[in-house]
N, C-alpha and C positions, 0 to 999 in steps of 0.2 A: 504494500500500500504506500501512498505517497501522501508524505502531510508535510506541507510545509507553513514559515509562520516569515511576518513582515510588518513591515510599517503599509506601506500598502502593497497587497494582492488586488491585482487585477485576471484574472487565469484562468482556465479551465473551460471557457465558454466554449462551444459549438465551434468545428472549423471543416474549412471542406478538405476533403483527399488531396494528399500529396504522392504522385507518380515518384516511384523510387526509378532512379536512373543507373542503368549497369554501370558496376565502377568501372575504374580503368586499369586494364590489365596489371598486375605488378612484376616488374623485374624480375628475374631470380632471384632470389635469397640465398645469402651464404649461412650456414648455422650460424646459429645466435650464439655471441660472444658478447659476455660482462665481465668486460675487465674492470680493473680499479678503478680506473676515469667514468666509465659509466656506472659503476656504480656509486661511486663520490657525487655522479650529478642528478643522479639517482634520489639519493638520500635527502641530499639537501631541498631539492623541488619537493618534497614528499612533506619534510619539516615547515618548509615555508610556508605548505599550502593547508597544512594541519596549524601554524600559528595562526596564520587569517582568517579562517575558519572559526578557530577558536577550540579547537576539539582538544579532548586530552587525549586519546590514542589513536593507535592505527595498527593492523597487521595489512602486507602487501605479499601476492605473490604472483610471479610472473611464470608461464609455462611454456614450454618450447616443446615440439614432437611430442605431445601427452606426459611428460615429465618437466616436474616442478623444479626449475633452474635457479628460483632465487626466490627467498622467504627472507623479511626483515618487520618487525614493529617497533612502534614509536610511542613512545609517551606513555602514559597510566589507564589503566582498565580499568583503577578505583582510585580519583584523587582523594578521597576521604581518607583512605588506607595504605596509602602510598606505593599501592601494588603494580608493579608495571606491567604493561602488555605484553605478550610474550606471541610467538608463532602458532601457539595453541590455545589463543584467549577463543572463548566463543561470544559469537555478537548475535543478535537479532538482524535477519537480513531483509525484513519487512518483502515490499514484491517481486523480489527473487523465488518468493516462494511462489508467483501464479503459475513458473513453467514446470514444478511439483504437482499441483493442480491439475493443469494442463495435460501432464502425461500421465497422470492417472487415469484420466479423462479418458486417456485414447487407450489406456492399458483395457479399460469396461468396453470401448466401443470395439479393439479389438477381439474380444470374446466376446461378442454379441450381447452385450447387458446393456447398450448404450448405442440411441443412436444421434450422433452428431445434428441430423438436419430434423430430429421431431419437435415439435414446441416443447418448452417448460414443461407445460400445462401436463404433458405426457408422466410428467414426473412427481412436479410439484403445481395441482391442482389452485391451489390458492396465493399463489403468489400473484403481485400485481403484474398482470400484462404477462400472466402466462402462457396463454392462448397466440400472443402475437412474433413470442420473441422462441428464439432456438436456442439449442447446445452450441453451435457453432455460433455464433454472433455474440453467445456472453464469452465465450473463448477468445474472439477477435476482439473485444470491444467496441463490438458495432450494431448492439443491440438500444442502443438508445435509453439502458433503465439508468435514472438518474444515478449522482454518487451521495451515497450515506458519511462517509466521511466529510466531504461541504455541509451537514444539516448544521443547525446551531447546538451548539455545550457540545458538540463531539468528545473534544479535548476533556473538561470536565468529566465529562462521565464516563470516558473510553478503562477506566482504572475499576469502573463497579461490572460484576458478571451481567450479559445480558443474554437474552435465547436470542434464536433466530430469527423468530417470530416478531420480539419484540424489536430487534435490529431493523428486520425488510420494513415494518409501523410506520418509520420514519421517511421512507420515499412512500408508501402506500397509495396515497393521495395525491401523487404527485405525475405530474403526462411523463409521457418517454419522450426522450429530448428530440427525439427526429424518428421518423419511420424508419425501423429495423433495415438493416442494411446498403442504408443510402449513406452514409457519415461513418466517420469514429469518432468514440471521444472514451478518454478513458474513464473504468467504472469497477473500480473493487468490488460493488455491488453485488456485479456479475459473477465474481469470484466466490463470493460468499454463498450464491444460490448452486455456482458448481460444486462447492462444497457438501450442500446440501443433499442434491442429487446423488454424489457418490456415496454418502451414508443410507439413504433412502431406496440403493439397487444392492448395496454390498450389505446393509445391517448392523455396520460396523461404526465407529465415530471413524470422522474424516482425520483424525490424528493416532489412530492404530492403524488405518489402513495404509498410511504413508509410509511408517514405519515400517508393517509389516512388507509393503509391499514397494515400496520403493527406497528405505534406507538398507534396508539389507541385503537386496538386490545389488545395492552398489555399494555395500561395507564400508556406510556412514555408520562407524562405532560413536562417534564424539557430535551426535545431532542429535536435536530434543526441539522442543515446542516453548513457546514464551511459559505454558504452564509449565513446565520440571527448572523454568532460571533457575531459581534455589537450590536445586538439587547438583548445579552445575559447579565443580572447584572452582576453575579458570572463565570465570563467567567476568563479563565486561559489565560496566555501572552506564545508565544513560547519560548524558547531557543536553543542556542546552545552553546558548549564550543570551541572558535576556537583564537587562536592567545595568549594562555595562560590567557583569560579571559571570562565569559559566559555574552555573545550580546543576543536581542533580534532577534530569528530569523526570515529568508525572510517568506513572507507569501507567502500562497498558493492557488490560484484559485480553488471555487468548479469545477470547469468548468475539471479541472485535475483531480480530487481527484473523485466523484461524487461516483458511483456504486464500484468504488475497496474503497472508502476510505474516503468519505467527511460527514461522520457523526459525532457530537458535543454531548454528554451526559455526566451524571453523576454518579459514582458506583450506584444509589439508582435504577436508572431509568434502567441499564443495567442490575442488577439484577431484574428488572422487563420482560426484553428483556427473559432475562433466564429460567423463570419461564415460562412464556406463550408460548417459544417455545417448551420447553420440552413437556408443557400439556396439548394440541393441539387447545390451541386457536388460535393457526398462520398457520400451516396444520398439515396433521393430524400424525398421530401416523407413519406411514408406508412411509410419507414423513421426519418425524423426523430421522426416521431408517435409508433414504438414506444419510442423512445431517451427518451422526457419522460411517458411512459405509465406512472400508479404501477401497478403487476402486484397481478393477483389471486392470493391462496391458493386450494387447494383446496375452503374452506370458504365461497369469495365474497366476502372482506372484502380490503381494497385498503390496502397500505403505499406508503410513501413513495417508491420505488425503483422507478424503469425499466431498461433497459441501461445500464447506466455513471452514470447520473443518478439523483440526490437531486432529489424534488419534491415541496414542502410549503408551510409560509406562513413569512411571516419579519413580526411586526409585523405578526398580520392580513392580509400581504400576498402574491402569490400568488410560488414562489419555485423557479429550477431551478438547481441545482449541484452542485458536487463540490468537494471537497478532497482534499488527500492530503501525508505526507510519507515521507521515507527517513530514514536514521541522524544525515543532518544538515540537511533542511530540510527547510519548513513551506509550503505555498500553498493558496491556494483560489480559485475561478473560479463567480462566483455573478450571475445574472441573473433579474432584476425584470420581468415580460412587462406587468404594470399600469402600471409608470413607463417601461419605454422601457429601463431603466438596466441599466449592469453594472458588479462591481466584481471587478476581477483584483488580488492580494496576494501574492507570493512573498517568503518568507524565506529565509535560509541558518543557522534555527537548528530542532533536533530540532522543540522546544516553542515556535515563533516567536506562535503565537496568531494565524494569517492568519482564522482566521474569525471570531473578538473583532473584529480590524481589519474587518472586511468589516462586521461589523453595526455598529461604531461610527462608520466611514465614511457609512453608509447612513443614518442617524441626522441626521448633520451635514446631509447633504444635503434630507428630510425630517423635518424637525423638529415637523410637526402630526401625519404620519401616528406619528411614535414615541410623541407625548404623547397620545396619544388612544388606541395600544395600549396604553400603560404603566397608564392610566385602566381602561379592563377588565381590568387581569389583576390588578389589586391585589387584590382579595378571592381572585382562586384560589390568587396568589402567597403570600398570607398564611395561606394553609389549607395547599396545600404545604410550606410553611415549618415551622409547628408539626410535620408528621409526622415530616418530614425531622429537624430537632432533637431529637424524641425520641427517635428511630429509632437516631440517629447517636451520642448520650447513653449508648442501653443495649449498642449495642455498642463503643466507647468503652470501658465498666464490663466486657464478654466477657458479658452476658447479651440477644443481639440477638433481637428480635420479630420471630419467623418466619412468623406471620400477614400480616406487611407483606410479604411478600417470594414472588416468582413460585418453583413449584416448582422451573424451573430456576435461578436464582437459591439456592434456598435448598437445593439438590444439589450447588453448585457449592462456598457458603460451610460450610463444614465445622466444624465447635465447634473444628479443633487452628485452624484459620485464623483463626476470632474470637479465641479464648486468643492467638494471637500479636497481632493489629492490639490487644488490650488491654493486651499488656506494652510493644509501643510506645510505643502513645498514654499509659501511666501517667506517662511521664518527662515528657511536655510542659505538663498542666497543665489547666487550660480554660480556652477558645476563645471570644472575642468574634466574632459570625459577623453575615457583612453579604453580603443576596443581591444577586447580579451578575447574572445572566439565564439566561433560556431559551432553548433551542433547539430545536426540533420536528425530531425523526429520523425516518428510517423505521422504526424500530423501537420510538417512544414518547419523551413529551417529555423533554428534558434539563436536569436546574436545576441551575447554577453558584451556590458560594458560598463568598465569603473566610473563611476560619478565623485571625484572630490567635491562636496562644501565647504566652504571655510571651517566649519564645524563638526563634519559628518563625513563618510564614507559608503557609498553602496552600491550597490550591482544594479541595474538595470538589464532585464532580459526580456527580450520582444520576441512574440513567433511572427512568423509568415506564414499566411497559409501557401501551399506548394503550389495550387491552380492560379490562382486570380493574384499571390503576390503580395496580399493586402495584408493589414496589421489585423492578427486575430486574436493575439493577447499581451498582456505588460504587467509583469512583476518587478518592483523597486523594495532589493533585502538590505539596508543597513547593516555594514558592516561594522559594529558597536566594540 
């Protein structure tokens, strides 16, 4: 699951398909070699981006040919206890868990207990908008059921046990955001009702079945569920940075988290996850293929999302992962099929920045393939750049260019909502802005950029949507 927190969020609204475009072939590769120099620049980027952040630790590992080439962690698991992170701390990997989920999913549909294209309804009779939405579409997130983690007191109450029942309550009453298979938009929702379903065909709760049936399949000895933390030696402590100092953060019920998000491991054991999924001890080959498969909309156009998987380019280059976090940690799980490579990042802070880390890691390591991307996108980045600044300028001023902006986007940002992000931003001044990078979503490119105030410090991140181009959302994090 993805929760993130800000001075203002703008996010998440409605966006249309983004066409993934085949990367660009990559060179040959020579085995991966970390010598000291990349490791020493290694290190330091890893430090740097764990200070800004604000996080107290980190485990990294980087994987070459299905072998783990380089493990290293940083900082404290428990600043309260002064216990440091070590190679085998266990984190909370929030939605890294949908593509657990996901192959479970397909583990039922491959022995016929499950079938991908029937409604809900088939399964879980009383769920809202059962009748309209499928197994594949909450799998892709293009079902259109709204997200339970945007409802209001989330955060609050996400720490007291809830049912299912009472969880789905909270969209209940609410439309599906667009007709099933025309859009994506992401929906742990949807997670939590596949959840459901796999308990409701197997008898089993969705957190024995995992274990029974996909941690030991792949000899995840050191993975457990948000319910057994306690039970865990080398378990990581949450954070978050809020009031110019980093608290322990609120915890979070599995009862929330469960099938979008309530899995506890460790890079050794994830890279175990990795391996057995690729090579078909968890299903089979043609089930992996649906799992890395960007999905079509109804209209033919292909985003970046398979089941549980993000698949795009990173640097031109071709890319499959996921990330995810909960109330107090950050990780991401991302592999290069051109280089051979993967790079696993777990944090133990809300805002850790595991996938900054992953692309700055990835960088160190390929250093021609970064300067030769960074070489084509200067001119798009600098035409970017100007709209973005103007864009950012007039709303900033509360008079924002609604031409720039996708209609849902511009349904979502409401004139009292600019008037507010203008009375804000009036106290801080203006912003010396220096861009940090892109990322390509499934739902259209993402461009980071630092904002200094005389006073303040914070990211600014804008999407695009991939068709029309247009601004379809804006997040401004204070970096505190």
């Amino acid at each position: 699951m993805r929760i993130r927190s800000g001075l203002i969020v703008v996010m998440t609204f409605l966006v249309a398909p983004l066409s993934v475009q085949a990367a660009a072939a990559a060179p040959p590769q020579a085995p991966l070699r970390i010598d000291a120099a990349v490791r020493a620049k290694i290190d330091a980027d890893v430090q740097a981006l764990l200070t800004s952040s604000h996080s107290q630790g980190a485990t990294i590992a980087i994987v070459a040919g299905g072998k783990m080439v380089y493990t290293r962690a940083y900082g404290l698991r428990d600043a309260e206890k002064s216990l440091p992170a070590d190679t085998g701390t266990h984190y909370e990997i929030g939605s890294i868990t949908k593509q657990f989920t996901a192959a479970a999913t397909l583990q039922l549909k491959e022995a016929g207990k499950v079938d991908l294209d029937a409604p809900v309804a088939t399964y879980l009779p009383k769920v809202p908008h059962a009748g309209e939405i499928t197994i594949r579409q909450l799998l892709t997130h293009t079902s259109g059921m709204p997200e339970f983690v945007n409802t209001p007191g989330f955060e609050t109450l996400a720490g007291t046990p809830v049912t299912f029942d009472q969880l789905i309550a909270r969209v209940a009453n609410k439309p599906l955001d667009f007709k099933p298979g025309t859009r994506w938009s992401y929906s742990s929702t949807g997670y939590i009702i596949l959840g459901r379903i796999i308990e409701v065909v197997t008898g089993q709760s969705w957190e024995d079945y995992v274990k029974q049936n996909l941690f030991v399949r792949a000899g995840m000895i050191d993975s457990a569920t948000i319910a057994q933390e306690n039970q865990l030696a080398d378990m990581a402590r949450g954070y978050e940075y809020a009031n110019g100092k980093t608290v322990p953060s609120k915890p979070i019920d599995e009862s929330w988290a469960s099938s979008a998000g309530g899995i506890v491991t460790t890079v050794a054991d994830l890279q175990k996850w990795n391996q057995a999924l690729s090579s078909g001890r968890i299903i089979s080959a043609a089930g992996y293929q649906s799992l890395t498969t960007p999905v079509r909309l109804a209209n033919g156009s292909s985003i970046g999302y398979g089941f549980g998987m993000k698949v795009d380019t990173f640097e031109g280059q071709p890319r499959i992962w996921h990330d995810g976090n909960t109330l107090g940690f950050d990780g991401s799980n991302q592999f290069f099929p051109n280089q051979g490579v993967r790079i696993i990042v777990l944090t133990n802070a809300v805002d850790g920045g595991s996938d900054e880390i992953v692309s700055r890691v990835y960088n160190d390591l390929f250093p021609a393939i970064a300067a030769a991307a960074i070489k084509s996108d200067e001119q798009e980045v600098k035409a970017v750049t100007a709209r973005v600044e103007a864009f950012a300028a007039g709303l900033f001023a509360g008079h924002v260019d609604r031409s720039q902006m996708t209609d849902a986007f511009n349904e979502g940002l409401t004139d009292k909502t600019v008037a507010s992000i203008a009375s804000q931003m009036a106290s801080l001044g203006t912003p010396a802005w220096t861009y940090q990078s892109r990322a390509d979503q499934p739902d259209g490119p993402g461009y980071t950029y630092l904002l200094k105030f005389p006073k303040l410090t914070a990211k600014l991140i804008i999407q695009l949507d991939g068709a029309s181009k247009k601004f379809s959302s804006l997040a401004i994090v204070p970096q505190r």
